[in-house]
mmCIF file of the N, C-alpha and C atoms, coordinates in Angstrom:
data_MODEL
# 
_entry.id   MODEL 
# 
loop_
_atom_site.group_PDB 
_atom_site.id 
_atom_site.type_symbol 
_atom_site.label_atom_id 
_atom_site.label_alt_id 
_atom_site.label_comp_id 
_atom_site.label_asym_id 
_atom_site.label_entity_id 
_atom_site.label_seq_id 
_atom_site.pdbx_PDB_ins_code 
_atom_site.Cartn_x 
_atom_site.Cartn_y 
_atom_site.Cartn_z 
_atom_site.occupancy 
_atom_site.B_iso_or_equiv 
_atom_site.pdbx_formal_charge 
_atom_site.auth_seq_id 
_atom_site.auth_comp_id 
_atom_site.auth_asym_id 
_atom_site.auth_atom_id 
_atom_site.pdbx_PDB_model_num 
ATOM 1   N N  . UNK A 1 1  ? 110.871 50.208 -144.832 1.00 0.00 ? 1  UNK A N  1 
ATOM 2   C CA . UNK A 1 1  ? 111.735 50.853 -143.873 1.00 0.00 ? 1  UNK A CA 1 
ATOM 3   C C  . UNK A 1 1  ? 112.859 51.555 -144.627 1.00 0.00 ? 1  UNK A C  1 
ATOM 4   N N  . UNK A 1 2  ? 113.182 52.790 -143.996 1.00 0.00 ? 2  UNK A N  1 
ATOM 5   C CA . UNK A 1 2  ? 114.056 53.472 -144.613 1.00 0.00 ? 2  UNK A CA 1 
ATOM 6   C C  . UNK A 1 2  ? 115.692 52.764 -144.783 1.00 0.00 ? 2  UNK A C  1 
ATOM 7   N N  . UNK A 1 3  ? 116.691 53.234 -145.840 1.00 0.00 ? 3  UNK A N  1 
ATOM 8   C CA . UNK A 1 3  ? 117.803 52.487 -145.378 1.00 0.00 ? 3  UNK A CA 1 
ATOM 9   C C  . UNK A 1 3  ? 118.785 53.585 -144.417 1.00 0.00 ? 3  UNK A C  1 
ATOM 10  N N  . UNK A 1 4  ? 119.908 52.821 -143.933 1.00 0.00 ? 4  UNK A N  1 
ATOM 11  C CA . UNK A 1 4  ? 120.922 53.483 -143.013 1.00 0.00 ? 4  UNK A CA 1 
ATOM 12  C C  . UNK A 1 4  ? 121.476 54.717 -143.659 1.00 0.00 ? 4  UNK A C  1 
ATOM 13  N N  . UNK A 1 5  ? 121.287 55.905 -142.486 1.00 0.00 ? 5  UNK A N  1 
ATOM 14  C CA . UNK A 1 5  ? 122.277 56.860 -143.129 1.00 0.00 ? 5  UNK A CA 1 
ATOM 15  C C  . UNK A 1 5  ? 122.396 58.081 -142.097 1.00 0.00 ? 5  UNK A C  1 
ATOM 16  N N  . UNK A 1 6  ? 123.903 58.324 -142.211 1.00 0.00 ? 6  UNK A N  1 
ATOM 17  C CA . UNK A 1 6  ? 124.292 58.826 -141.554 1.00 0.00 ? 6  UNK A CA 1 
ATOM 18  C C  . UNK A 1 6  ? 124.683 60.826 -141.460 1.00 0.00 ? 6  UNK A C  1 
ATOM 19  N N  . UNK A 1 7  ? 124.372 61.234 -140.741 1.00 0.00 ? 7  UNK A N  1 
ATOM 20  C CA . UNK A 1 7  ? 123.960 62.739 -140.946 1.00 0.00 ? 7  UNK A CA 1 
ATOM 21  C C  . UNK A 1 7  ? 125.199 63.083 -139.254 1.00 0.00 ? 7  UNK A C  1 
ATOM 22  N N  . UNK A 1 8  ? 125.401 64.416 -139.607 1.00 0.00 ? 8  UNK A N  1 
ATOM 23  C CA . UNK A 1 8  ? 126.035 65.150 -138.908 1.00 0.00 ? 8  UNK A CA 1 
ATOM 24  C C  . UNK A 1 8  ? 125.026 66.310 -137.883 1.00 0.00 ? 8  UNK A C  1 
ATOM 25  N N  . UNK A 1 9  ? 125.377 65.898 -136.677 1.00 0.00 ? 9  UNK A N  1 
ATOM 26  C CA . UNK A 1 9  ? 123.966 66.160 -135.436 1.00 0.00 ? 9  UNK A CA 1 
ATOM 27  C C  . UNK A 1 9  ? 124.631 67.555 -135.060 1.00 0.00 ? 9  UNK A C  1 
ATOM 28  N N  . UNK A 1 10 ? 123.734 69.215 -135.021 1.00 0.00 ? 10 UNK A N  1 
ATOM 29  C CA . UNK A 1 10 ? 124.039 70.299 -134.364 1.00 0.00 ? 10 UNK A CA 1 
ATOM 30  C C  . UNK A 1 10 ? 123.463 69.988 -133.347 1.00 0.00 ? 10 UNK A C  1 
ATOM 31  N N  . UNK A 1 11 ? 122.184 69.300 -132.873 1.00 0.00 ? 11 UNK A N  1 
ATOM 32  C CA . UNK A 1 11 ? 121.308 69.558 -131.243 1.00 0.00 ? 11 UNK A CA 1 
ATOM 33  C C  . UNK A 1 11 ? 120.449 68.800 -131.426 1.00 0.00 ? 11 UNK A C  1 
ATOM 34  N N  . UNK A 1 12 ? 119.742 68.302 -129.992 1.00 0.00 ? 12 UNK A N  1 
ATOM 35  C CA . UNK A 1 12 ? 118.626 67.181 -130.082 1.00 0.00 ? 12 UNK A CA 1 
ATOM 36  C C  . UNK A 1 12 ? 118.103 67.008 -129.240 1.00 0.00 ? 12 UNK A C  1 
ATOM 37  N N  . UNK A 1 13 ? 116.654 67.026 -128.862 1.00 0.00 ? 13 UNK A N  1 
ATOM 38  C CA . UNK A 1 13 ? 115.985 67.206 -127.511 1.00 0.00 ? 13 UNK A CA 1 
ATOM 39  C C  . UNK A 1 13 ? 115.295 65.841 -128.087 1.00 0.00 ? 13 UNK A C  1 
ATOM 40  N N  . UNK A 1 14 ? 114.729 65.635 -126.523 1.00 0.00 ? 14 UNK A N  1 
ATOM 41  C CA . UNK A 1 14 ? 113.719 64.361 -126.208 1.00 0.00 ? 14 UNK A CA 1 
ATOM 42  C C  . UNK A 1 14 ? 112.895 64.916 -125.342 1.00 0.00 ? 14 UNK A C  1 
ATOM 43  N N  . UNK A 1 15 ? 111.532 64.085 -125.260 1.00 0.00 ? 15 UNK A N  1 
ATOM 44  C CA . UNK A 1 15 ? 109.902 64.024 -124.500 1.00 0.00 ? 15 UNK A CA 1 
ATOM 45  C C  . UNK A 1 15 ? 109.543 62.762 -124.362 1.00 0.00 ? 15 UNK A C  1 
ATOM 46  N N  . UNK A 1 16 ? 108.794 62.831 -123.883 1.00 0.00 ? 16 UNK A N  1 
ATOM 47  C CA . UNK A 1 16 ? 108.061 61.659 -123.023 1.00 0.00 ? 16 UNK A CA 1 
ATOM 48  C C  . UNK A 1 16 ? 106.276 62.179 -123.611 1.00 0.00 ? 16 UNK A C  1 
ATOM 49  N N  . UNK A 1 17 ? 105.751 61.192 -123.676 1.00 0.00 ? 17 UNK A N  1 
ATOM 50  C CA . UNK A 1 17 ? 104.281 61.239 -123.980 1.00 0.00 ? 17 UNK A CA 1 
ATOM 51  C C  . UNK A 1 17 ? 103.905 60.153 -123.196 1.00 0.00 ? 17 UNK A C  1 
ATOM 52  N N  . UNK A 1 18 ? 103.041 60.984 -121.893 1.00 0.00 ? 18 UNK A N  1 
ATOM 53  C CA . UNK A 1 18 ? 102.289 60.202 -121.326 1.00 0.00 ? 18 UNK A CA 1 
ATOM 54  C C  . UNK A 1 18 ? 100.986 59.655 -121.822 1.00 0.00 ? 18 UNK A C  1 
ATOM 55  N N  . UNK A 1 19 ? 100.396 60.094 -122.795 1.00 0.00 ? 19 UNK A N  1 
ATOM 56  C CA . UNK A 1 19 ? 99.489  59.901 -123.412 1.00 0.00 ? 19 UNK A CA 1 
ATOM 57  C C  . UNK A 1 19 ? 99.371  58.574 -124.150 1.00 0.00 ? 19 UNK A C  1 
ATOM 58  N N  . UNK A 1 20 ? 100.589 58.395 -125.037 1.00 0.00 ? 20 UNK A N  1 
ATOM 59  C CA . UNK A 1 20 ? 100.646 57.415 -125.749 1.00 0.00 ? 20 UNK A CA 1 
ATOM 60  C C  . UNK A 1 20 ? 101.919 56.477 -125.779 1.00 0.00 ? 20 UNK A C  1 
ATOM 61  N N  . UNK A 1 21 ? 102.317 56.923 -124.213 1.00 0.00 ? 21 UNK A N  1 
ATOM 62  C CA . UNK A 1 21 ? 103.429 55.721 -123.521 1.00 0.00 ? 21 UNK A CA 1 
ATOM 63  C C  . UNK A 1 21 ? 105.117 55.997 -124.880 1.00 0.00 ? 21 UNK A C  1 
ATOM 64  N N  . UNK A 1 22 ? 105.460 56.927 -125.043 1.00 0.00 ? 22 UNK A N  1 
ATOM 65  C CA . UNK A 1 22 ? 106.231 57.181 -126.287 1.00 0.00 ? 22 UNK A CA 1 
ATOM 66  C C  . UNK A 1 22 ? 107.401 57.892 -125.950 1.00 0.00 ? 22 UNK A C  1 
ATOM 67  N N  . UNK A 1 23 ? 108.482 58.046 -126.434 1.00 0.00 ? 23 UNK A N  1 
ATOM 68  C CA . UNK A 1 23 ? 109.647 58.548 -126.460 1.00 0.00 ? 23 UNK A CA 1 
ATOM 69  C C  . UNK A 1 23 ? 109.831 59.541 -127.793 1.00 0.00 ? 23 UNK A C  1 
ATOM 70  N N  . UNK A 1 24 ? 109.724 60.653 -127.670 1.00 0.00 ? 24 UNK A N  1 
ATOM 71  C CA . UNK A 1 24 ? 109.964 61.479 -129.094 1.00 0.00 ? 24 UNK A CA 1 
ATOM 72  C C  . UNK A 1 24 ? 111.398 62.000 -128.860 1.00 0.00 ? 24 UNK A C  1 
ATOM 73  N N  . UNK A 1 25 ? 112.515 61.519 -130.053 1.00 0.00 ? 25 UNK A N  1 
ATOM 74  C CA . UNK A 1 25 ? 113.569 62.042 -130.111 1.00 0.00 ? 25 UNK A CA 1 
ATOM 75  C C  . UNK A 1 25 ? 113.839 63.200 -131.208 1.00 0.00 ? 25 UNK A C  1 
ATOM 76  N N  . UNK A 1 26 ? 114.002 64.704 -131.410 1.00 0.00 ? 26 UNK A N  1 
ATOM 77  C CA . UNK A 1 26 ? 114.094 65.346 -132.395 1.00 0.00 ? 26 UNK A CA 1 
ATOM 78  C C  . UNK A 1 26 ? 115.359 65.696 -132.910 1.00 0.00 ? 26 UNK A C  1 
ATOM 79  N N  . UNK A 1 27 ? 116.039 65.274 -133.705 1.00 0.00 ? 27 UNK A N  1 
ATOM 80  C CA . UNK A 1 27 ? 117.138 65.433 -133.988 1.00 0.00 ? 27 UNK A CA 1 
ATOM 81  C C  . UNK A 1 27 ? 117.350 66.906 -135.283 1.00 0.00 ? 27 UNK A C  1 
ATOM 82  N N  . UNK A 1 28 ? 118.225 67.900 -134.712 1.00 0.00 ? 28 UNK A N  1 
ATOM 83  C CA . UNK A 1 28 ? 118.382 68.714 -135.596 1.00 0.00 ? 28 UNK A CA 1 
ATOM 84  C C  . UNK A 1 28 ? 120.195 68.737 -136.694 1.00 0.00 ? 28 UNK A C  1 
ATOM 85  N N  . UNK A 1 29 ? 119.700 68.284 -137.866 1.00 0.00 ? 29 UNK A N  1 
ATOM 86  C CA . UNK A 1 29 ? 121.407 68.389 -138.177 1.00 0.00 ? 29 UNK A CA 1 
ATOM 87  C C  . UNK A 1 29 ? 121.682 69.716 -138.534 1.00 0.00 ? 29 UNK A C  1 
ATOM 88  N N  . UNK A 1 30 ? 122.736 69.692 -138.779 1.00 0.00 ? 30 UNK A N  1 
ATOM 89  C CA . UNK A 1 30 ? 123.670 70.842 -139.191 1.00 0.00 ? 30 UNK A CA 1 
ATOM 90  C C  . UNK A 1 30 ? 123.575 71.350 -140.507 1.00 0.00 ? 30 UNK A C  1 
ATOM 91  N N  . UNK A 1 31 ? 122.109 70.388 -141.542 1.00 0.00 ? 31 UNK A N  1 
ATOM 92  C CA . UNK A 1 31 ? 121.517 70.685 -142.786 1.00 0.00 ? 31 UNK A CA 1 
ATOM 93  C C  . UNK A 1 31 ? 120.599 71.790 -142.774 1.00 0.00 ? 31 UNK A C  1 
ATOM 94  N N  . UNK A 1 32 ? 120.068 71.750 -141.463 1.00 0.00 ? 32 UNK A N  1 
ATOM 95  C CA . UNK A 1 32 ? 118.698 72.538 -141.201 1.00 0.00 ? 32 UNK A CA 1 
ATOM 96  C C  . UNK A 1 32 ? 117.627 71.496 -140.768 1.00 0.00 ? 32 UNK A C  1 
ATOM 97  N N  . UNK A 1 33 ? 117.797 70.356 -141.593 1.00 0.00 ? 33 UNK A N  1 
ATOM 98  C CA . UNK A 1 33 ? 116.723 69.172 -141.710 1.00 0.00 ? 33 UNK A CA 1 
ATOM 99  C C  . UNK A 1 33 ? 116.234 68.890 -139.961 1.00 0.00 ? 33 UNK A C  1 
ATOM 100 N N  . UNK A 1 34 ? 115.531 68.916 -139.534 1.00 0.00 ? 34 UNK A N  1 
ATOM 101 C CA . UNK A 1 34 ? 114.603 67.988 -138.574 1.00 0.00 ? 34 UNK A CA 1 
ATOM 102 C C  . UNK A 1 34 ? 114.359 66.284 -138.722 1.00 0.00 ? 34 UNK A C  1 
ATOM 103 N N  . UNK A 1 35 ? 114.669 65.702 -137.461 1.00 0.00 ? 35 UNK A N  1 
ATOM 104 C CA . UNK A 1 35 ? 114.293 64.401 -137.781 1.00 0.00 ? 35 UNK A CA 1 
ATOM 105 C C  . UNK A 1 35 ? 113.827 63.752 -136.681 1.00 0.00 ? 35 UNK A C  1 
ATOM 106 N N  . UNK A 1 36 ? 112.663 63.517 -136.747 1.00 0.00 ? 36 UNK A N  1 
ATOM 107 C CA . UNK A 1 36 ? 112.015 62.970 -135.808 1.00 0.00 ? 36 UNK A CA 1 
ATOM 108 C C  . UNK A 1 36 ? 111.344 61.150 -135.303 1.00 0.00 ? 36 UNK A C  1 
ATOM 109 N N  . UNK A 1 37 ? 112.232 60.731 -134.441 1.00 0.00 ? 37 UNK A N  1 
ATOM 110 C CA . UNK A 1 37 ? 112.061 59.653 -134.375 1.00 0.00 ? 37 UNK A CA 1 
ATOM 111 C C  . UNK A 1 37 ? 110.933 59.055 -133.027 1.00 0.00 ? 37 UNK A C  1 
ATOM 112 N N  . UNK A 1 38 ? 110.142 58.337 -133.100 1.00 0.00 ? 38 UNK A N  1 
ATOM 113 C CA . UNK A 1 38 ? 108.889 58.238 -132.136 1.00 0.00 ? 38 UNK A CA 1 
ATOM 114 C C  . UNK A 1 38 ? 109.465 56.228 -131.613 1.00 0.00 ? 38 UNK A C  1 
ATOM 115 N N  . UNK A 1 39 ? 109.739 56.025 -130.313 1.00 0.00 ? 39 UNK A N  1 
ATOM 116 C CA . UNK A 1 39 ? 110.339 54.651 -129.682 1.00 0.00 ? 39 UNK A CA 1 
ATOM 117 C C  . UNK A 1 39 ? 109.501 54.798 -128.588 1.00 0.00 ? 39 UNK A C  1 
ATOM 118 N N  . UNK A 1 40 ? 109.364 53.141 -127.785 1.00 0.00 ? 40 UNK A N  1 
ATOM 119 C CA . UNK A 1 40 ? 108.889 53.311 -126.859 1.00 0.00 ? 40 UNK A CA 1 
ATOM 120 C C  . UNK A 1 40 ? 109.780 53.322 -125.272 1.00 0.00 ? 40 UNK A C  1 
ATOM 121 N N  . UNK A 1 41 ? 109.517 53.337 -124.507 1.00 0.00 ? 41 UNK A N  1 
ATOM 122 C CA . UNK A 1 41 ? 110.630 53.652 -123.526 1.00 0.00 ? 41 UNK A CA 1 
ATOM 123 C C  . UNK A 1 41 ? 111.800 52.992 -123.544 1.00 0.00 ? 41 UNK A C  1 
ATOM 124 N N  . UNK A 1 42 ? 111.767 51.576 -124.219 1.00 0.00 ? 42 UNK A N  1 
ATOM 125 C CA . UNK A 1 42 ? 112.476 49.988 -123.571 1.00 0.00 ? 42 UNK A CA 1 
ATOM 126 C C  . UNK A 1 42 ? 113.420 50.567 -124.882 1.00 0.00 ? 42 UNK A C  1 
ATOM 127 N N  . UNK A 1 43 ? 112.878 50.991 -125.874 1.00 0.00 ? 43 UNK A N  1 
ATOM 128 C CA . UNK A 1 43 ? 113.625 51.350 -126.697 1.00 0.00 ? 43 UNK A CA 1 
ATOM 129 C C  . UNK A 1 43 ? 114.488 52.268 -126.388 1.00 0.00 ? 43 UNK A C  1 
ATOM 130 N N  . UNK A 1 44 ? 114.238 53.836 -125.865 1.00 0.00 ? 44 UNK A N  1 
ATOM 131 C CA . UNK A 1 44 ? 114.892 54.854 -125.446 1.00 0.00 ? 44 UNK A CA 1 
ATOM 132 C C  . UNK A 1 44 ? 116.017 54.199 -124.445 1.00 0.00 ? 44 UNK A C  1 
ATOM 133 N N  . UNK A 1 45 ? 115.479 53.332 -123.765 1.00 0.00 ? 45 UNK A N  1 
ATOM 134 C CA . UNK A 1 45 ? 116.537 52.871 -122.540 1.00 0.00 ? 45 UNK A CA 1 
ATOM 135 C C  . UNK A 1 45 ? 117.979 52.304 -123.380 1.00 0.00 ? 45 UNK A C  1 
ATOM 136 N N  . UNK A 1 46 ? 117.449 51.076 -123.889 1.00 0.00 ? 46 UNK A N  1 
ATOM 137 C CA . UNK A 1 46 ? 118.415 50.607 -124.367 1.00 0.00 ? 46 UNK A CA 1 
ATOM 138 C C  . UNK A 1 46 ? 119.740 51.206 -125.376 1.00 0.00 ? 46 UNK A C  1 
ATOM 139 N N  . UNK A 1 47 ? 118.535 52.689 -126.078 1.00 0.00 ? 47 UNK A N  1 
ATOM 140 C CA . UNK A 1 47 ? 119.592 53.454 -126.992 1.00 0.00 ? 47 UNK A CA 1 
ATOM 141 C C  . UNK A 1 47 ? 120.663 54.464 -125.719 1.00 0.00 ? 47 UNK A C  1 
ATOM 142 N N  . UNK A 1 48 ? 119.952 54.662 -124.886 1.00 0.00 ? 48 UNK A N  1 
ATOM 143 C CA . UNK A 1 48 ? 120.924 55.633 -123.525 1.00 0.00 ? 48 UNK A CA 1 
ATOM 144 C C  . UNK A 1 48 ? 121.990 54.738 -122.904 1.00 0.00 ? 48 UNK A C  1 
ATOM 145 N N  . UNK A 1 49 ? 121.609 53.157 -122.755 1.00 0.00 ? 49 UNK A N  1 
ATOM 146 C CA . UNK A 1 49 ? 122.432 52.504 -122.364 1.00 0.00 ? 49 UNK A CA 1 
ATOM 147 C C  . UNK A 1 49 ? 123.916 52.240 -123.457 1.00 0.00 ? 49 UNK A C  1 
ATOM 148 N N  . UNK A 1 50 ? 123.491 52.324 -124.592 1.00 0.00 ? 50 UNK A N  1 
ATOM 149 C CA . UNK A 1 50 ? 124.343 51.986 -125.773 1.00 0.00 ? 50 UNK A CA 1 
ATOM 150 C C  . UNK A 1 50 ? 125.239 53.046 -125.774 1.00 0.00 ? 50 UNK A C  1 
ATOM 151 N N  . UNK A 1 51 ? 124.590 54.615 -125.707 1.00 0.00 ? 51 UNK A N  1 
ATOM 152 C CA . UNK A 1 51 ? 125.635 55.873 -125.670 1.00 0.00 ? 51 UNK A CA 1 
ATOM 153 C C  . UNK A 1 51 ? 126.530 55.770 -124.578 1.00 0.00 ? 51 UNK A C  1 
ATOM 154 N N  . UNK A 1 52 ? 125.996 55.466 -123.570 1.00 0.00 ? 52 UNK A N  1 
ATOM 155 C CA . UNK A 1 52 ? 126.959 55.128 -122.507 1.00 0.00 ? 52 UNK A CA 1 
ATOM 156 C C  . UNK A 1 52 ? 128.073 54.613 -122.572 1.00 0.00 ? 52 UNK A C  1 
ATOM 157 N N  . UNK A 1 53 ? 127.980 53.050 -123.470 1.00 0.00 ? 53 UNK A N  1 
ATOM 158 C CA . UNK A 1 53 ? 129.012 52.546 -123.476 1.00 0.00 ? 53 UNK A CA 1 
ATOM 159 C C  . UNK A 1 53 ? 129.559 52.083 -124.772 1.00 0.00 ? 53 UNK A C  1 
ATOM 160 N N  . UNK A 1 54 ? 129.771 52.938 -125.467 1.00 0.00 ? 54 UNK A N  1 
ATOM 161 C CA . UNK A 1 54 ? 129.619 52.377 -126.576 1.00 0.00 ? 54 UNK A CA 1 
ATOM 162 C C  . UNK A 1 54 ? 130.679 51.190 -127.197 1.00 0.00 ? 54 UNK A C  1 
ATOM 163 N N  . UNK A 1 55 ? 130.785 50.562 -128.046 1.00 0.00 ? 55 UNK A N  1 
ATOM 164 C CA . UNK A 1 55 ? 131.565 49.478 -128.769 1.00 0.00 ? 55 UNK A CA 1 
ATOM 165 C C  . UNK A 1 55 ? 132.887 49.950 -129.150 1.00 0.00 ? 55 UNK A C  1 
ATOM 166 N N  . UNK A 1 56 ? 133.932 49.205 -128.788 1.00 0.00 ? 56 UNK A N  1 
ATOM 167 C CA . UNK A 1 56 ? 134.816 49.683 -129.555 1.00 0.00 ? 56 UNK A CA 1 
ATOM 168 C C  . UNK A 1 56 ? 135.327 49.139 -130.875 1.00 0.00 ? 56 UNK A C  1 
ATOM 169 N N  . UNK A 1 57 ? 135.860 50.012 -131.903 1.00 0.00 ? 57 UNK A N  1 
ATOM 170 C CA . UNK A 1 57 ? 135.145 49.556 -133.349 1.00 0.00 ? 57 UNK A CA 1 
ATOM 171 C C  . UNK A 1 57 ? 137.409 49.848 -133.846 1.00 0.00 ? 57 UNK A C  1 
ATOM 172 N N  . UNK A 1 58 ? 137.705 48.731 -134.349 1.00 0.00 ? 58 UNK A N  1 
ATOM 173 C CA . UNK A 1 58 ? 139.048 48.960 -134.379 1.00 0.00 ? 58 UNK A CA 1 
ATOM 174 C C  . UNK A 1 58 ? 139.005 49.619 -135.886 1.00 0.00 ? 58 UNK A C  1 
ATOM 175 N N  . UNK A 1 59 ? 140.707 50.566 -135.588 1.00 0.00 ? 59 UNK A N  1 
ATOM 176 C CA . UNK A 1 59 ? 141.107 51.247 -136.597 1.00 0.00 ? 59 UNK A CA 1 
ATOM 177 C C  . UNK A 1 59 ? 141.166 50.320 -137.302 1.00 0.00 ? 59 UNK A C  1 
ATOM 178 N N  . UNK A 1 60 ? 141.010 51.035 -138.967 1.00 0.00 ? 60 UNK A N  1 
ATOM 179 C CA . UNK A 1 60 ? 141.172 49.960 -139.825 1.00 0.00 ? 60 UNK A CA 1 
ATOM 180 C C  . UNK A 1 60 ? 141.860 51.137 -141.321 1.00 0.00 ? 60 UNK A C  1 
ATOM 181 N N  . UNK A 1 61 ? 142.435 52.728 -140.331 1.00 0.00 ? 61 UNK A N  1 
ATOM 182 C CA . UNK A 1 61 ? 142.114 53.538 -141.677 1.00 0.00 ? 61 UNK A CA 1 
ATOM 183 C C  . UNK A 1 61 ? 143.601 53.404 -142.281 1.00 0.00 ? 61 UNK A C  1 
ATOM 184 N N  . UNK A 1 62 ? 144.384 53.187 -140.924 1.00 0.00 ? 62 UNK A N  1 
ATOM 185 C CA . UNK A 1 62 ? 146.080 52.997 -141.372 1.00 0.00 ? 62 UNK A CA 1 
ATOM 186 C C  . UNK A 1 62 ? 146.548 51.673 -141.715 1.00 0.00 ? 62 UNK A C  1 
ATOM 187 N N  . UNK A 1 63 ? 147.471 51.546 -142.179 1.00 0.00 ? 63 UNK A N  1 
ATOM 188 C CA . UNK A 1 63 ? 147.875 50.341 -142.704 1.00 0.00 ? 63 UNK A CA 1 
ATOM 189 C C  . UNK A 1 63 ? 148.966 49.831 -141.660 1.00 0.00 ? 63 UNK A C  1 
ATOM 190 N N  . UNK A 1 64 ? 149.515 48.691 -141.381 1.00 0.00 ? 64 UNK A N  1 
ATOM 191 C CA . UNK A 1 64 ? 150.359 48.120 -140.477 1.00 0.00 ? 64 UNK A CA 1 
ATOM 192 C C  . UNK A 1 64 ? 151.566 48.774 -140.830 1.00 0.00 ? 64 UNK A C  1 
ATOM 193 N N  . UNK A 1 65 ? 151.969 48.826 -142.009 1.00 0.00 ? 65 UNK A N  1 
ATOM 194 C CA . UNK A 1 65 ? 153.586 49.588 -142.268 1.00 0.00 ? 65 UNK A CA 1 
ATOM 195 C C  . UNK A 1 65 ? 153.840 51.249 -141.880 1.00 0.00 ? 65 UNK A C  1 
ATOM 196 N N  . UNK A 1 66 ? 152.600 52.044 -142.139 1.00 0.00 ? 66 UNK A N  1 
ATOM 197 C CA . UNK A 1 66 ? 152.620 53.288 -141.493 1.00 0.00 ? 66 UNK A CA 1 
ATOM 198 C C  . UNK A 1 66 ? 152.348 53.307 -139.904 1.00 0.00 ? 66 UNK A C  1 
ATOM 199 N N  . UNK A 1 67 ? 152.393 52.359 -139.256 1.00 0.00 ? 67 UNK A N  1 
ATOM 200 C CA . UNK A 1 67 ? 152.261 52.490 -137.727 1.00 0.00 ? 67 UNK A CA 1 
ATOM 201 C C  . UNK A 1 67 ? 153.432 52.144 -137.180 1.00 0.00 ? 67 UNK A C  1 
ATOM 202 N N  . UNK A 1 68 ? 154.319 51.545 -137.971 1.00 0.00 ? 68 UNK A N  1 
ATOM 203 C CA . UNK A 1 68 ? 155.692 51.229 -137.583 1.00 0.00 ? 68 UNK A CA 1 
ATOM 204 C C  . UNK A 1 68 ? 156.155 52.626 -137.024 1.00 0.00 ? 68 UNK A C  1 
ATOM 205 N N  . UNK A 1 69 ? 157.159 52.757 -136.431 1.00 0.00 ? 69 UNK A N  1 
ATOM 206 C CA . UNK A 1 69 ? 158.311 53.970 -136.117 1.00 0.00 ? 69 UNK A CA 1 
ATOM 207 C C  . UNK A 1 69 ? 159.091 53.346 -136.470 1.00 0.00 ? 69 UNK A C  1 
ATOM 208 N N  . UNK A 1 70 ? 160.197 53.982 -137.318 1.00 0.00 ? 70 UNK A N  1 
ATOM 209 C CA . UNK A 1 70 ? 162.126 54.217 -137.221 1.00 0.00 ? 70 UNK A CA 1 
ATOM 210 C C  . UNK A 1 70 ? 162.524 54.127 -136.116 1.00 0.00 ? 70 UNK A C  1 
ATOM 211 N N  . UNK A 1 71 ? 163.793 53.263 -135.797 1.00 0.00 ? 71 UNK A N  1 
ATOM 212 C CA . UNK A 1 71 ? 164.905 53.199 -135.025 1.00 0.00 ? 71 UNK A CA 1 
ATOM 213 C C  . UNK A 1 71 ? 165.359 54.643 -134.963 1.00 0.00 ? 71 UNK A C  1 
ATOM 214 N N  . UNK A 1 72 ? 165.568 55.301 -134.201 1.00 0.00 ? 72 UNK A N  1 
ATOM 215 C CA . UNK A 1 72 ? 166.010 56.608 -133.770 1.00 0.00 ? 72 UNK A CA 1 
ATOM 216 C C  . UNK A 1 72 ? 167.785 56.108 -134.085 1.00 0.00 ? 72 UNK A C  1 
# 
């Protein structure tokens, strides 16, 4: 299996294959590259449910002393 990695998305369509019960997601980045991922519905569901709501993931880029403000 491939490892994690993360790419910058211009556009991305999805299909349905009744044929072979399938979810085709095509992802186009902003490389040119094509990427095509093949799930089955339960899968597609659960990834639509996830965009929906997604996690919230705390800042971690500032440090506690730069979030302070000065006394005016």
């Amino acid at each position: 299996m491939a490892g994690k990695r993360a790419i910058a998305v211009k556009d991305w369509s999805c299909a349905m294959s009744d044929e072979i019960g399938r979810v085709v997601l095509a992802i186009n980045s902003t490389e040119g590259e094509t990427t095509y991922v093949l799930m089955t519905t339960f899968q597609a569901a659960k990834m639509a449910q996830e965009l929906r709501s997604p996690k919230m993931v705390p800042d971690t880029t500032c440090s506690q002393a730069s979030r302070k403000v000065p006394n005016a």
